[in-house]
C-alpha positions as CSV (number, residue, x, y, z in Angstrom):
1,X,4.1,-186.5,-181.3
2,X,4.2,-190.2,-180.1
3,X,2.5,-192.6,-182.0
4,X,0.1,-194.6,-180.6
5,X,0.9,-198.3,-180.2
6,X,-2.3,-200.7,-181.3
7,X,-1.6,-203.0,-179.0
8,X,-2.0,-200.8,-176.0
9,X,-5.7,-200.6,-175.5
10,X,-7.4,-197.0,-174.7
11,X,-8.3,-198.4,-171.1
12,X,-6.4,-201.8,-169.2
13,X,-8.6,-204.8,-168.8
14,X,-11.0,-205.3,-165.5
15,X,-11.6,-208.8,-165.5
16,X,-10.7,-210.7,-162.2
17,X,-8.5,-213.3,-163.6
18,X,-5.5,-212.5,-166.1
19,X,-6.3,-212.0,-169.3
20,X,-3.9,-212.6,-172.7
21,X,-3.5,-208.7,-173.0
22,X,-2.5,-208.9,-169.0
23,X,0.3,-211.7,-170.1
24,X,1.3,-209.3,-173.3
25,X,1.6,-206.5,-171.6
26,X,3.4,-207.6,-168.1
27,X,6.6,-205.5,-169.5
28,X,4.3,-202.3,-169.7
29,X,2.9,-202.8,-166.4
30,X,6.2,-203.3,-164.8
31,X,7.7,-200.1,-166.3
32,X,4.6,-198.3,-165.1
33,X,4.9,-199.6,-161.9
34,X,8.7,-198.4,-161.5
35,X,8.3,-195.3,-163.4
36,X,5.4,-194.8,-160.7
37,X,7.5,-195.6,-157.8
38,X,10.4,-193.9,-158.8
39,X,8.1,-190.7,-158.4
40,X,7.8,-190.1,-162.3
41,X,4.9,-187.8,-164.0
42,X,2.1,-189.6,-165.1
43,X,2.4,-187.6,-168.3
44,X,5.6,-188.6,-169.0
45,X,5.0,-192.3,-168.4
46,X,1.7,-192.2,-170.8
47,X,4.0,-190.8,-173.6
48,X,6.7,-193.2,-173.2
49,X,5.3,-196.3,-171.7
50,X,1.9,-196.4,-173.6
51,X,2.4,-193.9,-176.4
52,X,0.1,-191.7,-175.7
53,X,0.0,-188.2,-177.1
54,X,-0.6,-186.1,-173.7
55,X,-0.8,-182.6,-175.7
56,X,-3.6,-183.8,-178.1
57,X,-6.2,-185.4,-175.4
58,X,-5.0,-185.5,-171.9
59,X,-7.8,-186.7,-170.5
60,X,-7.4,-190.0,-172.6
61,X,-3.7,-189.9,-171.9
62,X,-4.4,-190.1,-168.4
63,X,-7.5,-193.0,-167.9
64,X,-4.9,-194.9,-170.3
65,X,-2.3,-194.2,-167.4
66,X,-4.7,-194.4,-164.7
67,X,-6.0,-197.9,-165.2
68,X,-2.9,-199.6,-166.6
69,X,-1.4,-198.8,-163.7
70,X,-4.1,-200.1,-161.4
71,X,-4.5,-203.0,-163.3
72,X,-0.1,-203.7,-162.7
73,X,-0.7,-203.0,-159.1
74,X,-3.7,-205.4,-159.1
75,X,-1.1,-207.9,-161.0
76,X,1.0,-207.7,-158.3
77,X,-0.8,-208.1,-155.7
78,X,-3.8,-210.1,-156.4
79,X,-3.5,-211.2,-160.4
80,X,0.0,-213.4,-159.8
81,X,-1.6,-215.7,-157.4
82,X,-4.0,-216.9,-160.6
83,X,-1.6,-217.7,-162.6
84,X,-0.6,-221.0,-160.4
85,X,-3.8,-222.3,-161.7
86,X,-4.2,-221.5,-165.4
């Protein structure tokens, strides 16, 4: 079973500037964002990107995938441009 990192939060932030966990985790979302493109499982990027244990609760496993991974997309495409001005 993987172990749950504390500093990966149950759900990604929604806040429409960056936040401090955005800057902290902009390695995570990267990874997700290849692993996603690359065509991996969902399951096997919540296990080894955000620790998540998919057997015991895959329905947290997967809104902990689902909205890290929209939150490095919106990173990407609207999130980077705030950065110039904080």
């Amino acid at each position: 079973m993987a172990e749950i990192d504390p500093r990966i939060q149950a759900q990604a932030p929604s806040d429409d500037t960056v936040t401090y966990y955005d800057r902290q985790h902009f390695l995570t979302y990267a990874r997700l964002i290849d692993a996603a493109e690359e065509g991996a499982d969902w399951q096997k990027s919540a296990a080894s990107i955000l620790y998540r244990d998919v057997e015991s609760d895959p329905a947290a496993a997967e809104l902990c995938y689902r909205s890290h991974l929209a939150r490095a997309r919106w990173i990407v495409d609207a999130g980077l441009g705030d950065l110039e001005y904080q």
